[in-house]
C-alpha positions as CSV (number, residue, x, y, z in Angstrom):
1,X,97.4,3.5,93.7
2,X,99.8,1.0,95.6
3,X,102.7,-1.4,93.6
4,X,100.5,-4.2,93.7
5,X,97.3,-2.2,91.9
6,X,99.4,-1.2,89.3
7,X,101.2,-4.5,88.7
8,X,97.7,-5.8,88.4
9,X,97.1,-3.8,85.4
10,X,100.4,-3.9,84.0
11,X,99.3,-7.9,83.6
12,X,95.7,-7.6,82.6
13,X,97.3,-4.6,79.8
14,X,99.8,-7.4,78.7
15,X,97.7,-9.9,78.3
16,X,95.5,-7.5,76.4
17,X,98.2,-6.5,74.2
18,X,99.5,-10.1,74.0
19,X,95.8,-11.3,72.8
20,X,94.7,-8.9,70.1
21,X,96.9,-8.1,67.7
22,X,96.1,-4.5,66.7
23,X,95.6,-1.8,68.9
24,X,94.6,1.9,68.9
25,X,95.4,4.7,71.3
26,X,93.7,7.9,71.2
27,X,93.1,11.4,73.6
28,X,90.0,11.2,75.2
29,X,90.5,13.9,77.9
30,X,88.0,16.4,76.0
31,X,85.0,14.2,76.3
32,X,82.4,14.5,78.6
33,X,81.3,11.2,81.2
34,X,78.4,10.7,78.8
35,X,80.5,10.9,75.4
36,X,83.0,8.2,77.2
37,X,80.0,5.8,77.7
38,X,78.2,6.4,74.1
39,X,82.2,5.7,73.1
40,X,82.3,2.6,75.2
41,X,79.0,1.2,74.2
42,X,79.9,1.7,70.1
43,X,83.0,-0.2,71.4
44,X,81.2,-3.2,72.6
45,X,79.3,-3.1,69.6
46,X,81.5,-3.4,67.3
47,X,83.7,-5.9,69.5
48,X,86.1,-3.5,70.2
49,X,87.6,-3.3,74.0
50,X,88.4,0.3,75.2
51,X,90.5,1.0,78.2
52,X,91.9,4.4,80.0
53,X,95.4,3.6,81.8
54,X,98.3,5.7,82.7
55,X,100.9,5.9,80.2
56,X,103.4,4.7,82.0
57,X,101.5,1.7,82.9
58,X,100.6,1.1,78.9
59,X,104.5,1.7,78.2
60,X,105.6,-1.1,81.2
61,X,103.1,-3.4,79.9
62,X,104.9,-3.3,75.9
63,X,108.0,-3.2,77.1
64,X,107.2,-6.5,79.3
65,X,106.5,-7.9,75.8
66,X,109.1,-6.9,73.7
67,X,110.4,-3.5,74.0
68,X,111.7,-2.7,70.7
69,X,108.8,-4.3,69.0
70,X,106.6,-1.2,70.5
71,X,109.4,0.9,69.8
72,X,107.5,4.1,67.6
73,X,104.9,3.6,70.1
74,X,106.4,5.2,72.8
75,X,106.3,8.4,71.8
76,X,102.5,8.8,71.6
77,X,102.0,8.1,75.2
78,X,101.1,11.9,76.5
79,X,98.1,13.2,78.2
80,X,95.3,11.2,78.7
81,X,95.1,7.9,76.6
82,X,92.2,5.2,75.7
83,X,93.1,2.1,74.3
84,X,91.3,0.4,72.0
85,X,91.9,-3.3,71.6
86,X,90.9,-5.1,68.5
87,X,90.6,-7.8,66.2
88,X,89.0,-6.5,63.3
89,X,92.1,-3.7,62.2
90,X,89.7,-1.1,60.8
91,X,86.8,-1.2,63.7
92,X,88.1,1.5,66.1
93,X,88.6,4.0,62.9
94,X,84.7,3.0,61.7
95,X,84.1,3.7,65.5
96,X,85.7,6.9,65.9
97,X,84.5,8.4,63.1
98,X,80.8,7.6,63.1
99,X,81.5,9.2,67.1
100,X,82.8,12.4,65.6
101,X,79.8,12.3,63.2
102,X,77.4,11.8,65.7
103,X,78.8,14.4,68.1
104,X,80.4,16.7,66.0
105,X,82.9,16.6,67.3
106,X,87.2,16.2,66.4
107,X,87.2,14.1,69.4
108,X,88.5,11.7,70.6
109,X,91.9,12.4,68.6
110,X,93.7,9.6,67.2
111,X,97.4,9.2,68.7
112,X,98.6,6.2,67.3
113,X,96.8,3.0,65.1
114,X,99.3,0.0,65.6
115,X,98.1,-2.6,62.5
116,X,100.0,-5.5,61.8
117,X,103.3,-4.4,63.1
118,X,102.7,-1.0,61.0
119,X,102.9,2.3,62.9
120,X,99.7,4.8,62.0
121,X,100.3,7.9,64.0
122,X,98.5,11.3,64.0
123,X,94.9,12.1,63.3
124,X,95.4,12.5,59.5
125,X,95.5,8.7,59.3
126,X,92.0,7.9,60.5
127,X,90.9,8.2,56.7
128,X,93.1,5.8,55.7
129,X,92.5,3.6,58.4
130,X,88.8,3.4,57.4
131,X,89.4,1.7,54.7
132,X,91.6,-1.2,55.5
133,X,91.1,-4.3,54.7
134,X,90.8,-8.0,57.3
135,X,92.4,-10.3,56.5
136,X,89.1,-12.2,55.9
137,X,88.5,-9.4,53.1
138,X,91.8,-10.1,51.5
139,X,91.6,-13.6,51.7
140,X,88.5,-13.7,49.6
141,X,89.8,-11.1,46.9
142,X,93.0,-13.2,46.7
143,X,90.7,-16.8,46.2
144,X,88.5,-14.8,43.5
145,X,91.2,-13.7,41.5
146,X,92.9,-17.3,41.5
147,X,89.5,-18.8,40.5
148,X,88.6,-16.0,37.6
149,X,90.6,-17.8,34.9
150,X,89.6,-21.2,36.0
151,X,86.0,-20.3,35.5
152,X,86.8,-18.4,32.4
153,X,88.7,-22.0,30.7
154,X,85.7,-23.9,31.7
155,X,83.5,-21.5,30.6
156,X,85.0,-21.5,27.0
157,X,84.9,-24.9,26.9
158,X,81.5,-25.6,27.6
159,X,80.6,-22.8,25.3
160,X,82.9,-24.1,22.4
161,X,81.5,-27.7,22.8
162,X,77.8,-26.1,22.1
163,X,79.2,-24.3,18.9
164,X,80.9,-28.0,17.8
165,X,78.0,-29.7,19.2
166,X,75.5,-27.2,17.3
167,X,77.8,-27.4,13.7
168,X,77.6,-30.9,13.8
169,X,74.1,-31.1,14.4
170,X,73.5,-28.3,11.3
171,X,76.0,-30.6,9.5
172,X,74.1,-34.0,9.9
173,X,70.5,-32.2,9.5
174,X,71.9,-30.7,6.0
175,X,73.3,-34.5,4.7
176,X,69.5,-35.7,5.8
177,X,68.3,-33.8,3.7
């Protein structure tokens, strides 16, 4: 590979990197050609873009960003490494596992997981990983719990104007009579 090959995908892994703001990278170099493309395809499924570069090609590319940003990062990039780029934060851990499930299989190993500026490294976090939570998800729990006591007032108040409305109406039946 000549100076100008790899500058080429020093930019495309920045701009990668730049774009989606988590990332994954995991050891793929146990997998067979046909376990990388059943890998690939649950990728694209789940709108999740995988890539294979060398690791000093993935370390240029952070450190063209912001170097001590990616700082923990560094340290992860040995042997072989597949990246996978994301905008859902949980995705690649669904997608990994349901792999290892399918294959049985412990591969592919999972390096690193770096979610919102937090550093998951080693295997032992795909668990926890799996159940993360988007933003979207949050979001929604955050606008239920605001609007619980809202609907709870109103609710009380259209229940207690029944009871008035239903005493009253006893009360005037009874003077009728």
């Amino acid at each position: 590979m000549n100076k100008a090959q790899k500058t080429e995908i020093i930019d495309k892994l920045r701009e990668r990197f730049s774009r989606y703001p988590h990332f994954y990278l995991a050891d793929s170099s146990a997998l067979t050609v046909e376990q990388v493309n059943k890998l690939r395809r649950a990728c694209f499924e789940g709108k999740v873009e995988m890539k294979v570069a060398k690791n000093t090609l993935i370390r240029k590319a952070l450190e063209s960003i912001e170097a001590s940003r990616y700082e923990g990062v560094y340290p992860a990039l040995k042997g072989q490494t597949a990246i996978f780029f994301t905008e859902n934060p949980k995705e690649p851990a669904l997608i990994i596992s349901r792999f290892r499930k399918e294959q049985g299989s412990e591969k592919p190993i999972l390096k690193l997981a770096y979610v919102d500026s937090e550093i998951y490294e080693g295997d032992g976090q795909l668990e926890t990983l799996t159940r993360l939570k988007s933003k979207a998800d949050l979001i929604g729990e955050l606008i239920g719990l605001l609007q619980a006591p809202a609907h709870r007032v109103i609710g009380a108040l259209q229940s207690g104007g029944q009871t008035i409305a239903g005493v009253l109406k006893t009360l005037e039946s009874r003077t009728g009579d």
